[in-house]
Kinemage of the C-alpha trace (Angstrom):
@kinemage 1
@onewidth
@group {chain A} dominant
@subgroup {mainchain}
@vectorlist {calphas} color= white
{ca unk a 1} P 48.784 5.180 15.760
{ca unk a 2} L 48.018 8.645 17.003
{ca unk a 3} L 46.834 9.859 13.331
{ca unk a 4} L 44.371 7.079 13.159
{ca unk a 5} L 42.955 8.021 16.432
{ca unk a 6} L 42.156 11.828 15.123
{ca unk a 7} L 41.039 11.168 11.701
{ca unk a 8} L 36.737 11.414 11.422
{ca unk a 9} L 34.771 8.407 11.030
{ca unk a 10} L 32.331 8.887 8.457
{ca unk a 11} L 29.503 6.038 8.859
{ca unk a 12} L 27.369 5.151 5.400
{ca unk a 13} L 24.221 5.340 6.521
{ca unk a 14} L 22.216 2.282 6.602
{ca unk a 15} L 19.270 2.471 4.616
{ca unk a 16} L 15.826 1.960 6.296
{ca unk a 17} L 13.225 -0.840 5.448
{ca unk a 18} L 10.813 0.250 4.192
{ca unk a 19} L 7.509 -0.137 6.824
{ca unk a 20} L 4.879 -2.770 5.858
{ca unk a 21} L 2.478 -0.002 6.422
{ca unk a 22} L 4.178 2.254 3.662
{ca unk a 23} L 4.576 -0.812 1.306
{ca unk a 24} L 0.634 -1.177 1.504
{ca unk a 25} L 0.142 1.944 0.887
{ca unk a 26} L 1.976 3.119 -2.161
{ca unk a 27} L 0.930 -0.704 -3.505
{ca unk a 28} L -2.646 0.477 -3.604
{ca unk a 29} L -1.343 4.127 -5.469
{ca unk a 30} L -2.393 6.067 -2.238
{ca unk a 31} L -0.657 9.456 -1.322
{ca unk a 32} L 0.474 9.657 2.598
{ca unk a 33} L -1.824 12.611 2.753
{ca unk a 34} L -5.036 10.402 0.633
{ca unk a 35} L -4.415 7.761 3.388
{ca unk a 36} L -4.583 10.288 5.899
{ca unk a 37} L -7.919 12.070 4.332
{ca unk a 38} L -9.257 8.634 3.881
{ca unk a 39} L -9.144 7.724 7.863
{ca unk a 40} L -9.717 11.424 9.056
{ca unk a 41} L -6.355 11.446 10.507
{ca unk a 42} L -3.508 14.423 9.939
{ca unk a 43} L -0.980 13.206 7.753
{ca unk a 44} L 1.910 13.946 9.845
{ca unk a 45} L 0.399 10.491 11.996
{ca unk a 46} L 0.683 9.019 8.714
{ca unk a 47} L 4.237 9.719 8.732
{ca unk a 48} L 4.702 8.813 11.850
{ca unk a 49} L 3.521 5.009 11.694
{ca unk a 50} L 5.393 4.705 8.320
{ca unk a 51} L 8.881 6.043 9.330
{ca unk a 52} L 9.085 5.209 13.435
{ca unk a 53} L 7.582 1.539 12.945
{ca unk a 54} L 4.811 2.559 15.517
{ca unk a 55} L 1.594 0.651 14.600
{ca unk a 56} L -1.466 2.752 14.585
{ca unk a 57} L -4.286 2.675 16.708
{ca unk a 58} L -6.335 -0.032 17.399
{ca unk a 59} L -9.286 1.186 16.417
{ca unk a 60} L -7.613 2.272 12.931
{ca unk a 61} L -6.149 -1.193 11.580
{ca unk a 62} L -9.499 -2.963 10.412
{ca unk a 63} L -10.059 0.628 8.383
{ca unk a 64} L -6.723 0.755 6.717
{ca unk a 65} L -6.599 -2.879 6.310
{ca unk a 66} L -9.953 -2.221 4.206
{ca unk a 67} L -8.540 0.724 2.448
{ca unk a 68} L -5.341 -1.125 1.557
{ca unk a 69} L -7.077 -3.728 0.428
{ca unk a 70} L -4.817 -6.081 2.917
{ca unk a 71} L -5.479 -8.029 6.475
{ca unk a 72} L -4.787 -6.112 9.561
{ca unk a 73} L -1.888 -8.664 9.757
{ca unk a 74} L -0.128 -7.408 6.571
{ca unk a 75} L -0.483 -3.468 8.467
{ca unk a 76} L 1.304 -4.452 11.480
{ca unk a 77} L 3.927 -6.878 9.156
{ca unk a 78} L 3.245 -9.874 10.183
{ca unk a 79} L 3.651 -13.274 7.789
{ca unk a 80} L -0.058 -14.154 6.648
{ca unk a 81} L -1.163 -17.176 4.395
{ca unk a 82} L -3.422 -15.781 2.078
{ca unk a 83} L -4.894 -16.892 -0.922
{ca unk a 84} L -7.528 -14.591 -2.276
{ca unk a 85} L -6.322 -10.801 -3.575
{ca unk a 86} L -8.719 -7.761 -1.997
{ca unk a 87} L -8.664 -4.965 -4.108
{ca unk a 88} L -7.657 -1.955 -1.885
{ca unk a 89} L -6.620 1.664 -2.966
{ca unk a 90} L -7.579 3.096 -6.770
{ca unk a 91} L -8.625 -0.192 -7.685
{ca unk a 92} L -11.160 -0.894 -5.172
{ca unk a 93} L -12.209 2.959 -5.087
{ca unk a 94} L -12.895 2.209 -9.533
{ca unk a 95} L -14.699 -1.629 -9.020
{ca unk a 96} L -17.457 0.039 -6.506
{ca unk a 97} L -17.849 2.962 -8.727
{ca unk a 98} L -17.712 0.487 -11.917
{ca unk a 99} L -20.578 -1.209 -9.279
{ca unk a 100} L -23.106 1.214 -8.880
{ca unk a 101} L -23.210 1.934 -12.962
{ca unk a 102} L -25.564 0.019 -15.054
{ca unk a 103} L -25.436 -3.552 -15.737
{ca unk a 104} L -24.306 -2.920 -19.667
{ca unk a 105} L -22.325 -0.508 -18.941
{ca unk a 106} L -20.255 -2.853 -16.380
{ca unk a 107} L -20.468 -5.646 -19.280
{ca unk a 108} L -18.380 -2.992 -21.261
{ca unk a 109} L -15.962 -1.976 -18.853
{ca unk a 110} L -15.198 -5.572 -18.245
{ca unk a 111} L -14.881 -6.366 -21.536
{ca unk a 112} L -11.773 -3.918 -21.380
{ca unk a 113} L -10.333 -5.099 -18.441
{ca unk a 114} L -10.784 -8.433 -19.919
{ca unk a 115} L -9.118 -7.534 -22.652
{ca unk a 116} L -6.025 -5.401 -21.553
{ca unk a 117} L -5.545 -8.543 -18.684
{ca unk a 118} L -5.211 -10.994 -21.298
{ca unk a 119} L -2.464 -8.362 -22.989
{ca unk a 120} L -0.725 -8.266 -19.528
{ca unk a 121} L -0.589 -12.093 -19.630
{ca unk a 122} L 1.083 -12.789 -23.327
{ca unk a 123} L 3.303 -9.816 -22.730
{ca unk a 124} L 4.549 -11.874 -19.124
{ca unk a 125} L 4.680 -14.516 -21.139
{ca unk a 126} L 6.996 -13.500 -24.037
């Protein structure tokens, strides 16, 4: 009974969930440090949110919600019931730059995306 008592316990660590904030993020393609640049923040509070389950500040959620492309709801984790997708990260950064080109050129960009969606499609379907 003794030996038992001396041996070491060795514990597996328990792996972390992932925070919804970091989800969010790396759904929209972001870097820790883009985020960061992108709300003027350092990216060690970045970090912080992601990995201590801290929300951020206030006055930051309606920002990153925008940046993620998500509702301040999906930042702080909470269940949400929506319906319509808001392109956040690289995506939304290339639709308002496809935006401000001219009109045929955004005809032939969309023909593209058009194209390589309806790709995406048959290949889910197969």
């Amino acid at each position: 009974m003794q030996a038992l008592s001396e041996r070491p316990v060795y514990f597996a660590a328990m792996p972390k969930a992932v925070s919804p904030l970091r989800r969010l993020r790396e759904a929209a393609g972001l870097s820790l440090r883009e985020l960061a640049r992108q709300l003027g923040e350092h990216p060690s509070n970045v970090s912080y949110w992601e990995t201590s389950g801290q929300p951020p500040r206030a006055d930051l959620l309606p920002q990153i919600a925008v940046i993620l492309g998500a509702s301040i709801e999906e930042v702080l984790g909470q269940p949400t019931s929506r319906r319509s997708t808001v392109f956040g990260g690289k995506a939304k950064q290339a639709f308002e730059a496809v935006s401000k080109l001219p009109r045929r050129q955004q005809e032939q960009i969309l023909k593209v995306v058009n194209a390589l969606m309806a790709q995406a499609a048959n290949d889910k379907a197969a």
